[in-house]
C-alpha positions, 0 to 999 in steps of 0.5 A: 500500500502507497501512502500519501501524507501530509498535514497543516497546523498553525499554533497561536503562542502567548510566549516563546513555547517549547515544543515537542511534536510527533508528525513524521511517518514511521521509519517502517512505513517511508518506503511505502511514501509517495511523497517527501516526509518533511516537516515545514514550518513557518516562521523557520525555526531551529529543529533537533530530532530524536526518536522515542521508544517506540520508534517515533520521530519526534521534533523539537523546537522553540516556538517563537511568540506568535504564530508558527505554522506547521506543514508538509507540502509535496514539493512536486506540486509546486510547478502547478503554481507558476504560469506558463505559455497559456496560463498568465497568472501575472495578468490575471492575479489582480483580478482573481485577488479581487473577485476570490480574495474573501472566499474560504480557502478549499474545495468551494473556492475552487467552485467558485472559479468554476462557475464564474468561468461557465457564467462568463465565458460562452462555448463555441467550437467556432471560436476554437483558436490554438493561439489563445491564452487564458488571459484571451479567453477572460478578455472575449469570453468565449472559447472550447473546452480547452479554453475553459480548462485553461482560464478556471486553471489559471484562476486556481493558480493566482489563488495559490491552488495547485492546479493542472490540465487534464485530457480525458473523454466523457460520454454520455452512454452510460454514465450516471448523470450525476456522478460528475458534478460537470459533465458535458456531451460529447466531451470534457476537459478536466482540471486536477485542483488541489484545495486542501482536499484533491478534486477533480472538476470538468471545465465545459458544460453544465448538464442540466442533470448535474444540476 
């Protein structure tokens, strides 16, 4: 069995407080990790290990007065923050702070990028383009399935959501309507967005089944 593992937790100090904390995996389970076992914390402070008598990695620190923030995020996410040749988050990041920056962080904020790229863009395969960007895309409003793909990406990222394209099919012969909460026939484009909890949203059409 493959585990992946991982962990936020932030601590509000009166005073500098000593700390002993038991948040790494067991050794005789790290060859099962799929992810780096590393603890993180911010402000970065000083850290001594040892191990207790049942095996455990335990750290030591000296919390400092205030907040610590406590983390183990896989570094390989870390790409699906960065822009690139389709997703310009340097153009859209003012917008996104404006429009999202009082949501909860999580699951419905990604939702919430994902119904406003359905409310405002409109689907066409003759506005099909390989030449255009997100930033394209939120300019005319209009675009395939890519292009919404692209832009509900792009949104994620300047949220500080990991967010990644996918390729796949879906049909509608035989699939449940409502096991996706976007589908669209005859296909879909997804995005892998990770907020706190791994989802998994198509970016194309609204079936009025899923509703």
């Amino acid at each position: 069995m493959k585990i992946r593992a991982g962990y936020e937790i932030t601590y509000d100090c009166p005073q500098p407080t000593p700390m002993i904390v038991e948040l790494s995996v067991h050794p005789i389970r790290r060859s099962d990790l799929i992810t780096p076992d590393a603890i993180r914390l911010e402000p970065p402070v000083p850290i001594k290990e040892y191990r207790d008598g049942f095996g455990n990695i335990c750290q030591v620190i000296k919390a400092p007065k205030g907040e610590i923030r406590m983390f183990s995020d896989p570094v390989e996410t870390l790409v699906y923050l960065l822009g690139s040749r389709y997703c310009e988050t340097d153009r859209l990041s003012e917008f996104a702070w404006a429009r999202f920056g009082t949501f909860p962080k999580g699951g419905a904020l990604v939702q919430a990028i994902c119904d406003l790229v359905h409310q405002e863009v409109t689907f066409g395969y003759e506005h099909a383009s390989v030449a255009r960007t997100a930033f394209d895309t939120f300019k005319e409003r209009r675009g395939v399935c890519r292009d919404f793909a692209h832009l509900a990406i792009t949104l994620c990222r300047c949220m500080n959501i990991p967010a990644r394209y996918c390729t796949g099919y879906l049909g509608d012969i035989g699939v449940p309507p409502k096991t996706f909460r976007w589908i669209s026939a005859p296909g879909s484009r997804l995005i892998l967005a990770a907020a706190g909890t791994p989802s998994t949203l198509a970016t194309t059409h609204r079936a009025s089944a899923a509703s």
